[in-house]
N, CA, C and O atoms as a GROMACS GRO file, in nm:
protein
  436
    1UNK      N    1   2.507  10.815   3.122
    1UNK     CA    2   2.404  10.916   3.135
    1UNK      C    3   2.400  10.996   3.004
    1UNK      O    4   2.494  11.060   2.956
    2UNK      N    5   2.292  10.983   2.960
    2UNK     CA    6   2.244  11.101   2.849
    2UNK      C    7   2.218  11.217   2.846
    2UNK      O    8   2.154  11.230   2.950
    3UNK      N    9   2.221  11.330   2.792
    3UNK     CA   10   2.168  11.466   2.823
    3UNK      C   11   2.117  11.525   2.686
    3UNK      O   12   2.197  11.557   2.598
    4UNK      N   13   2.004  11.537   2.672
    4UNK     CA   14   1.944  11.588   2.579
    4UNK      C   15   2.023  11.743   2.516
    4UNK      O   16   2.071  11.842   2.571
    5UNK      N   17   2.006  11.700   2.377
    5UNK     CA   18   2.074  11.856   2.275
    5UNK      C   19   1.911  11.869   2.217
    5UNK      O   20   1.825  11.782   2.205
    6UNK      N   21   1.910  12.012   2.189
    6UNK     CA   22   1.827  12.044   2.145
    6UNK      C   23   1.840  12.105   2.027
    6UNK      O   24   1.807  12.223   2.017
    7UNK      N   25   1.894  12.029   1.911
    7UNK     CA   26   1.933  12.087   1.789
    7UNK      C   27   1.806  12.063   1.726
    7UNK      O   28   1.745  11.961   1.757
    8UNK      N   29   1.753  12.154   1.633
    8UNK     CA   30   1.627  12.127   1.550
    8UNK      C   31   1.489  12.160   1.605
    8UNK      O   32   1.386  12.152   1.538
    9UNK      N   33   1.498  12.211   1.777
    9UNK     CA   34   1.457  12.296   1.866
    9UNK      C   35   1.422  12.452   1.808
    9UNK      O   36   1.511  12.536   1.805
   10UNK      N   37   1.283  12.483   1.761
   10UNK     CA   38   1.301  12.634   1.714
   10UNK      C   39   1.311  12.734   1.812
   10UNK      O   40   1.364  12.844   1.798
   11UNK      N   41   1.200  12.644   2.015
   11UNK     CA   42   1.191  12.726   2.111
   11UNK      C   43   1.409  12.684   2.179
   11UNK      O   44   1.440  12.744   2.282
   12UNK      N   45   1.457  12.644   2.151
   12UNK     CA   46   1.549  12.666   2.228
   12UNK      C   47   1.668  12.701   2.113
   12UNK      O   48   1.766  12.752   2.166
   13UNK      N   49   1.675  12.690   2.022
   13UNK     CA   50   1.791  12.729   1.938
   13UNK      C   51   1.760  12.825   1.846
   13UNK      O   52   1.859  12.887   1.806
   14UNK      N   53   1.643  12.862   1.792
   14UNK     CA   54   1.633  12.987   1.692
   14UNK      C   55   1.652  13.073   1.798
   14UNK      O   56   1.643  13.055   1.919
   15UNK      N   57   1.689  13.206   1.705
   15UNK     CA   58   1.740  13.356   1.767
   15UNK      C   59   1.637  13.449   1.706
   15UNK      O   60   1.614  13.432   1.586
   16UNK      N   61   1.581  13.530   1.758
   16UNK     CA   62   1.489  13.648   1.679
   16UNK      C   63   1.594  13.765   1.680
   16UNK      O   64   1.684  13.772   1.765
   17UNK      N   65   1.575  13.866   1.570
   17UNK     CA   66   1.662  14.021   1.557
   17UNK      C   67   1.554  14.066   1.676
   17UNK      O   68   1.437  14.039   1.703
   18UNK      N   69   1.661  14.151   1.731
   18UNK     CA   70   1.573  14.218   1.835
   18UNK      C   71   1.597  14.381   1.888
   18UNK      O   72   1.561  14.445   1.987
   19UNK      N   73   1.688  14.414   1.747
   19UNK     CA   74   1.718  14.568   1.743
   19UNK      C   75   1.868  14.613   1.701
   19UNK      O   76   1.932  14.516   1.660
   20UNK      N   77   1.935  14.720   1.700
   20UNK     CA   78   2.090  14.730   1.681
   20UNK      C   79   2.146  14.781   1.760
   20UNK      O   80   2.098  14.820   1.867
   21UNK      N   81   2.289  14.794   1.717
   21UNK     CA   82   2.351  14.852   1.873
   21UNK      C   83   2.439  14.944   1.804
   21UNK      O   84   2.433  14.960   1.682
   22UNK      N   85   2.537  15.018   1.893
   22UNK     CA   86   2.575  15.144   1.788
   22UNK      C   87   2.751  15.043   1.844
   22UNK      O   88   2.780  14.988   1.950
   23UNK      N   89   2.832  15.059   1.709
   23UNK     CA   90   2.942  14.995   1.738
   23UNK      C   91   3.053  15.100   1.772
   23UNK      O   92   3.081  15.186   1.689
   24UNK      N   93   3.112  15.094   1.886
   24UNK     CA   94   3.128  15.271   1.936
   24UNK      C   95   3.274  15.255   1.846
   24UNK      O   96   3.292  15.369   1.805
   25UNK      N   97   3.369  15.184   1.804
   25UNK     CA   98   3.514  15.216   1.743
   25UNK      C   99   3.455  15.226   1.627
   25UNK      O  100   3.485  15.331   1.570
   26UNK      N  101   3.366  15.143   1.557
   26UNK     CA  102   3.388  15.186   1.378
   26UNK      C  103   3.205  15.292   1.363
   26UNK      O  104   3.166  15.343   1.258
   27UNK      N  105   3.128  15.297   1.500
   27UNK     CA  106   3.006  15.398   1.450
   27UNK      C  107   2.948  15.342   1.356
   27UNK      O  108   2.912  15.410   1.260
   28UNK      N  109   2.924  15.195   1.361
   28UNK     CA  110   2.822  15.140   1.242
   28UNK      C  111   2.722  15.037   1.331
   28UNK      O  112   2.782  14.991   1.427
   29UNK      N  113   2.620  15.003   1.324
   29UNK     CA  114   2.510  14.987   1.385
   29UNK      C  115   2.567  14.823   1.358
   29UNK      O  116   2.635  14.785   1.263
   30UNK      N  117   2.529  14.766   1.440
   30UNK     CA  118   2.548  14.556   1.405
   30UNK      C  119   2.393  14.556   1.459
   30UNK      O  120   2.324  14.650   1.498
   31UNK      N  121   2.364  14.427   1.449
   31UNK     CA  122   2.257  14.358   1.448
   31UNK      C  123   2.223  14.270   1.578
   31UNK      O  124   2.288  14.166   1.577
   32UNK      N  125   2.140  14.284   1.688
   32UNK     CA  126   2.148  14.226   1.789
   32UNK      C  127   2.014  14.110   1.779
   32UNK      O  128   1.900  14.131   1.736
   33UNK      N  129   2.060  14.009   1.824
   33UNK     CA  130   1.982  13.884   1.818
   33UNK      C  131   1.972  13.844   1.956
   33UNK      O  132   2.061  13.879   2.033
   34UNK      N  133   1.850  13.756   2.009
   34UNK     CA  134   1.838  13.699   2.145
   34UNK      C  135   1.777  13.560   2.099
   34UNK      O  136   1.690  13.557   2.012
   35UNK      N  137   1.824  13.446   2.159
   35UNK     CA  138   1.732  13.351   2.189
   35UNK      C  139   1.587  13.337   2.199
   35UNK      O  140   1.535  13.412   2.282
   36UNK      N  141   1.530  13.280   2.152
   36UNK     CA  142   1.378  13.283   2.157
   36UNK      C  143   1.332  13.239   2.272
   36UNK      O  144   1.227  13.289   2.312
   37UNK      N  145   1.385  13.156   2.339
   37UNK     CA  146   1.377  13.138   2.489
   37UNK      C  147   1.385  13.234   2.600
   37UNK      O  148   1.333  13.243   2.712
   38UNK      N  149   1.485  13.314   2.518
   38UNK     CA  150   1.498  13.432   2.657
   38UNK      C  151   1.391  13.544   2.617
   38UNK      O  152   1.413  13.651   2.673
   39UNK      N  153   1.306  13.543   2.551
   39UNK     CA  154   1.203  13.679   2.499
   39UNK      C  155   1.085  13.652   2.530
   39UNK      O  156   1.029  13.760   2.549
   40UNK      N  157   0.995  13.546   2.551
   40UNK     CA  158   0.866  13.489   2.601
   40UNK      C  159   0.959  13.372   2.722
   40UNK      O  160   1.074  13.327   2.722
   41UNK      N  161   0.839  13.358   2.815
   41UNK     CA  162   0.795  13.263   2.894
   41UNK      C  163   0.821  13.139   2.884
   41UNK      O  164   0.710  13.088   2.867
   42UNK      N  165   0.908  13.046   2.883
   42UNK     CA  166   0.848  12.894   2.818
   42UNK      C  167   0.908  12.806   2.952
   42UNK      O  168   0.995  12.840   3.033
   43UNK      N  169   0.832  12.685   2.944
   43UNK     CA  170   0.881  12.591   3.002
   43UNK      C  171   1.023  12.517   2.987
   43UNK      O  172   1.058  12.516   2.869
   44UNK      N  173   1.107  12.459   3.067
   44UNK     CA  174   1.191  12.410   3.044
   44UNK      C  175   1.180  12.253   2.964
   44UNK      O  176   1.136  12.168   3.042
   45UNK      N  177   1.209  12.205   2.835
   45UNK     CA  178   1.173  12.085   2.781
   45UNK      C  179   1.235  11.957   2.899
   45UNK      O  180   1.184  11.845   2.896
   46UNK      N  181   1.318  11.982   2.973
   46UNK     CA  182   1.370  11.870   3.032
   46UNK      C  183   1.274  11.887   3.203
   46UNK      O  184   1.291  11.804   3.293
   47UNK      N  185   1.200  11.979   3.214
   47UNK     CA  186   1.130  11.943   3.294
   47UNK      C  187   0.981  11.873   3.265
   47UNK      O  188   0.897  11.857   3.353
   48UNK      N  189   0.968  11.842   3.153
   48UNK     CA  190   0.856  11.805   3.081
   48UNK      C  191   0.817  11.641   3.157
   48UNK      O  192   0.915  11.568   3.145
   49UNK      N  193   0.704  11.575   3.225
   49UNK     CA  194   0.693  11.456   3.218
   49UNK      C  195   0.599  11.374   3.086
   49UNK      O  196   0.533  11.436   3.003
   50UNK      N  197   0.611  11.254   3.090
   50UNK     CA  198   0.589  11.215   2.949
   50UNK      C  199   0.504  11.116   3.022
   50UNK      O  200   0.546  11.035   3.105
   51UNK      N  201   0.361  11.132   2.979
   51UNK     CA  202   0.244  10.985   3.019
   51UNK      C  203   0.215  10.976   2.849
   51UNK      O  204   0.271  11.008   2.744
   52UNK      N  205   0.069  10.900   2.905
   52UNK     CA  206   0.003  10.889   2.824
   52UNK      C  207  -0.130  10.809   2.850
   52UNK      O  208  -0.102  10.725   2.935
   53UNK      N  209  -0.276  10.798   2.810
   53UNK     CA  210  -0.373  10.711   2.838
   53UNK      C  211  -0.432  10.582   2.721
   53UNK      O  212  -0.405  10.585   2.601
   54UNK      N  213  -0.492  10.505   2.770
   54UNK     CA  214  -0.546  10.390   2.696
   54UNK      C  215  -0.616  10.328   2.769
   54UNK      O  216  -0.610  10.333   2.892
   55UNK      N  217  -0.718  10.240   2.682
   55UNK     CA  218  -0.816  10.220   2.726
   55UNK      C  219  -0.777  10.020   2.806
   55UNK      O  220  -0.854   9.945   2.865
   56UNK      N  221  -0.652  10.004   2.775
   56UNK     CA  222  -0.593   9.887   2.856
   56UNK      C  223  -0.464   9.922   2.962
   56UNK      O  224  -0.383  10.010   2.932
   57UNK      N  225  -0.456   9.869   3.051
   57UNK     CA  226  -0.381   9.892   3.129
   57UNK      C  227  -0.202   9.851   3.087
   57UNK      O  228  -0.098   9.888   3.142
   58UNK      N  229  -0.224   9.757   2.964
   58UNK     CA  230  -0.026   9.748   2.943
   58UNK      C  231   0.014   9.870   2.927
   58UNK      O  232  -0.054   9.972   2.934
   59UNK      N  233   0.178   9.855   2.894
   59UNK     CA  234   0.252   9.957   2.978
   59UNK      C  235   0.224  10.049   2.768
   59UNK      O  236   0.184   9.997   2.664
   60UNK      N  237   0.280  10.216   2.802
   60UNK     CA  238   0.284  10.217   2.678
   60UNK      C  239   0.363  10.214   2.579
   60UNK      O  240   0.357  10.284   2.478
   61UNK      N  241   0.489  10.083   2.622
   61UNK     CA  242   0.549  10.052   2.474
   61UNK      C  243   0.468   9.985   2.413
   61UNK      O  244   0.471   9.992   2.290
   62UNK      N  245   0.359   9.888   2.485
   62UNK     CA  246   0.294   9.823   2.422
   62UNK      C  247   0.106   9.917   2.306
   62UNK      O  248   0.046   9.884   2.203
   63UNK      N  249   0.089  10.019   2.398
   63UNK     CA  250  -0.015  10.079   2.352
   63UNK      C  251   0.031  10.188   2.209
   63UNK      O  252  -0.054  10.218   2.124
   64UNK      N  253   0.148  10.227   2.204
   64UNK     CA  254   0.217  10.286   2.122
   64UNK      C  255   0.245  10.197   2.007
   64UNK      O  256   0.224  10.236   1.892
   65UNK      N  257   0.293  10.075   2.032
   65UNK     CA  258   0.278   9.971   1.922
   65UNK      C  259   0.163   9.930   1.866
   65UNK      O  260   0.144   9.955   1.747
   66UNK      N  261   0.093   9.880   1.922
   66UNK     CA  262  -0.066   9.837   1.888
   66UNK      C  263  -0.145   9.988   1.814
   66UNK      O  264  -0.191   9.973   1.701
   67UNK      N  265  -0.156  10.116   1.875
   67UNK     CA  266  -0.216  10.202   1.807
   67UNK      C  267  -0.177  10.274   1.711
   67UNK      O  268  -0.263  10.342   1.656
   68UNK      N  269  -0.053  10.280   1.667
   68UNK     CA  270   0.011  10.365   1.594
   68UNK      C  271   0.002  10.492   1.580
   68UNK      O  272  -0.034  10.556   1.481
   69UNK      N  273   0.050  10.541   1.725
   69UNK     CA  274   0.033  10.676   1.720
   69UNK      C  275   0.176  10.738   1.717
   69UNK      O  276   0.197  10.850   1.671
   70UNK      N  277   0.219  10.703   1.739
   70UNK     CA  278   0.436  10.761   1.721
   70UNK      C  279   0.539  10.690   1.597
   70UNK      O  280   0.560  10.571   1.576
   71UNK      N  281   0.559  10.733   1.572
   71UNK     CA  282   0.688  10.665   1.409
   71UNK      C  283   0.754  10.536   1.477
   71UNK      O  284   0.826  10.553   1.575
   72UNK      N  285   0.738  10.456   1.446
   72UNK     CA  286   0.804  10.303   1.496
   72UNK      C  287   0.933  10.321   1.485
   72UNK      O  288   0.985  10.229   1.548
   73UNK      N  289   1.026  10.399   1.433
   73UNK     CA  290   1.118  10.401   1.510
   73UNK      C  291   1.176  10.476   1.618
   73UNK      O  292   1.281  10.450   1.676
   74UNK      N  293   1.070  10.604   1.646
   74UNK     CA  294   1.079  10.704   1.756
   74UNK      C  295   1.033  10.572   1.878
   74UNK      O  296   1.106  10.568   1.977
   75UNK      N  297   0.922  10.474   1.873
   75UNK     CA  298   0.895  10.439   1.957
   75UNK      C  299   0.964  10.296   1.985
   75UNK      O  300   0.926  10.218   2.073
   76UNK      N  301   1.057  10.279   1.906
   76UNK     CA  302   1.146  10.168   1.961
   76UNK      C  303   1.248  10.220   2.017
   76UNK      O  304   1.317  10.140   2.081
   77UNK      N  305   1.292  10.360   2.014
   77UNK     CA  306   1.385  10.399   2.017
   77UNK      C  307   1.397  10.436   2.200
   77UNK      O  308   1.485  10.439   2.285
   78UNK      N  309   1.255  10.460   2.193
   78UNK     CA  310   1.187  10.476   2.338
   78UNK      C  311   1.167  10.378   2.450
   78UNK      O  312   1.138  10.407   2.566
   79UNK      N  313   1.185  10.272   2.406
   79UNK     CA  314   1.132  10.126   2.427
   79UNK      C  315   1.148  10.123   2.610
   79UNK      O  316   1.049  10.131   2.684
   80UNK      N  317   1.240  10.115   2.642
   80UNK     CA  318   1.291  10.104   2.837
   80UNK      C  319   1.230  10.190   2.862
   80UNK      O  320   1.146  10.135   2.935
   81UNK      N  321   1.188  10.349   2.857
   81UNK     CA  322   1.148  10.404   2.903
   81UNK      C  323   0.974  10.419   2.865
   81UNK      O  324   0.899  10.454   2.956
   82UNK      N  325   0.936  10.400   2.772
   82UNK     CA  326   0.780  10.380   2.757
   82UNK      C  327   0.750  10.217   2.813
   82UNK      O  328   0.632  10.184   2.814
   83UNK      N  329   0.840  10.126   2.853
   83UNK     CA  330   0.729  10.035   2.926
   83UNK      C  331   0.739  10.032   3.060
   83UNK      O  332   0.680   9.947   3.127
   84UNK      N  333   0.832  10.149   3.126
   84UNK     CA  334   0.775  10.185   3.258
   84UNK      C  335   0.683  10.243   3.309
   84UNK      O  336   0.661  10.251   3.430
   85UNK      N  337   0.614  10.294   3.213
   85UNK     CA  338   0.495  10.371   3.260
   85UNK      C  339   0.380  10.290   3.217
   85UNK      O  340   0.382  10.212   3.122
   86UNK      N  341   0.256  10.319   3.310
   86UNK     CA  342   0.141  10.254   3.299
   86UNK      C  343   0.048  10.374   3.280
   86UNK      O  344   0.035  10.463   3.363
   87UNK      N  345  -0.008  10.370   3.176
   87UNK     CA  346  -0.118  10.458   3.119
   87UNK      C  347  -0.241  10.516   3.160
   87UNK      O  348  -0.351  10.462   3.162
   88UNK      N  349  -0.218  10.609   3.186
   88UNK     CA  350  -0.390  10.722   3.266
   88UNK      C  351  -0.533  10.620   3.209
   88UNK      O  352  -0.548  10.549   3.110
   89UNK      N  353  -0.611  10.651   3.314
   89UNK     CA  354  -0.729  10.588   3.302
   89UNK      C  355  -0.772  10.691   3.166
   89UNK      O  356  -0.758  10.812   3.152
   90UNK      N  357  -0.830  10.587   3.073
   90UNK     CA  358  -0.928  10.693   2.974
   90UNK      C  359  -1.055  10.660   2.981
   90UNK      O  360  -1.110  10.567   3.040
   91UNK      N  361  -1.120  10.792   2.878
   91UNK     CA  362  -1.240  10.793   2.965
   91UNK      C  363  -1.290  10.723   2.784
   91UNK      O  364  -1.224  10.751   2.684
   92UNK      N  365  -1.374  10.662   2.782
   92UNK     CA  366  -1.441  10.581   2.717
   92UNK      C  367  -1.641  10.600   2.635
   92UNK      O  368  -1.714  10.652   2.719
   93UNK      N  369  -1.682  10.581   2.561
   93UNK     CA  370  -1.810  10.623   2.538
   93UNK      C  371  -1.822  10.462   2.485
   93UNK      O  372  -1.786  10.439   2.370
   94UNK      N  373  -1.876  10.338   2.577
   94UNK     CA  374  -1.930  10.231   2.504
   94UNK      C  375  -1.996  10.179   2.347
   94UNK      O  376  -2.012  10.063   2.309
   95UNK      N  377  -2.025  10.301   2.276
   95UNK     CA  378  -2.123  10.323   2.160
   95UNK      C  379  -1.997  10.328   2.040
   95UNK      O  380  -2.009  10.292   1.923
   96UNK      N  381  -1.886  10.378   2.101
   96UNK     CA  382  -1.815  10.418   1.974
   96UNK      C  383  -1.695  10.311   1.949
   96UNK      O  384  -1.613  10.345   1.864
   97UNK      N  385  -1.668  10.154   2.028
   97UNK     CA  386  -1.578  10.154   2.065
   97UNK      C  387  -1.608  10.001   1.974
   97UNK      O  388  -1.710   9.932   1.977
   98UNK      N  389  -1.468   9.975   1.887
   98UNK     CA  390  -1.493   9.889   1.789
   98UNK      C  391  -1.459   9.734   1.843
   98UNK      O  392  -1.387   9.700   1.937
   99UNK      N  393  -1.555   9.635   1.726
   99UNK     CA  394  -1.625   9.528   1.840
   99UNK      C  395  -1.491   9.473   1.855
   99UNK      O  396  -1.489   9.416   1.964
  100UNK      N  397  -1.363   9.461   1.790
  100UNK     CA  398  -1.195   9.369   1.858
  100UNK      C  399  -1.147   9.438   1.921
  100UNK      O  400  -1.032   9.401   1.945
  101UNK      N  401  -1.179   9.552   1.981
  101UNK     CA  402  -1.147   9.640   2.096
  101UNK      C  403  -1.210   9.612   2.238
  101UNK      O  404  -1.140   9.635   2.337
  102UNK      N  405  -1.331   9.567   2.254
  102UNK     CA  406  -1.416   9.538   2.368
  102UNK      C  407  -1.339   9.447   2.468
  102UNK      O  408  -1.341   9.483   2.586
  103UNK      N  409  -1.275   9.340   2.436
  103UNK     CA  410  -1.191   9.261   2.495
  103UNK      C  411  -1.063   9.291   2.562
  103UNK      O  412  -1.004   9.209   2.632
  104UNK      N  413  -1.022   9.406   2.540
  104UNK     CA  414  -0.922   9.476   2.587
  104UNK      C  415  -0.956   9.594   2.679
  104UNK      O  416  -0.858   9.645   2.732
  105UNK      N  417  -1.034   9.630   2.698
  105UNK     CA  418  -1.061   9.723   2.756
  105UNK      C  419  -1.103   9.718   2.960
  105UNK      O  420  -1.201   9.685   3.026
  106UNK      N  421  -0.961   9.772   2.992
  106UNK     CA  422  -0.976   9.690   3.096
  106UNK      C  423  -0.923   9.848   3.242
  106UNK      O  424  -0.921   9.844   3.365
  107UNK      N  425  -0.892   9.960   3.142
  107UNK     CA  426  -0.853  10.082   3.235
  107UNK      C  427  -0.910  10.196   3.186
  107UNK      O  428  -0.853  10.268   3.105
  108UNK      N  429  -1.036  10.219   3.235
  108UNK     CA  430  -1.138  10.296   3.189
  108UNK      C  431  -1.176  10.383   3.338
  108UNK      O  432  -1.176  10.324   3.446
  109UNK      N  433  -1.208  10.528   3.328
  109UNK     CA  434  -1.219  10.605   3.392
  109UNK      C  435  -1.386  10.598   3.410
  109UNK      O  436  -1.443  10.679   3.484
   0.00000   0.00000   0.00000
């Protein structure tokens, strides 16, 4: 089992200054910092689900390969888990859609 670190995370690992405090033995003010997480609202990243749409129904390790929309090695890296999922219907405009694309197009909203 894996568990995600969130190093390089600015919403879960940067700290904002967020005022001072009085240091009661030496009476010199320090510097108080909070998590950026704990000062706004945010979602939890590990509750996040991960889709995605295309205009063919393979799964999207395969639509991620073919379109080049993610760094080939983020998306190999992904590989078991992007070809379990099958891709949201997209929605399509016939006029714009290039002619070695027509043949594939098979999960359209």
């Amino acid at each position: 089992m894996m568990h995600p670190n969130f190093h390089g995370s600015f919403t879960q690992c940067a700290t904002a200054h967020v005022g001072f405090k009085m240091e009661q033995s030496t009476n010199k003010l320090q510097d108080v910092y909070k998590p950026i997480s704990q000062l706004m609202p945010m979602a939890n990243p590990c509750d996040f689900e991960i889709s995605g749409w295309d205009i063919n129904s393979a799964d999207l390790f395969t639509a991620c390969k073919r379109s080049h929309v993610l760094e080939p090695t983020l998306v190999n890296a992904l590989k078991e888990d992007l070809e379990k999922i099958k891709p949201l219907s997209a929605v399509l405009n016939p006029e714009f859609i290039a002619a070695n694309q027509s043949d594939r197009v098979d999960n359209i909203f």
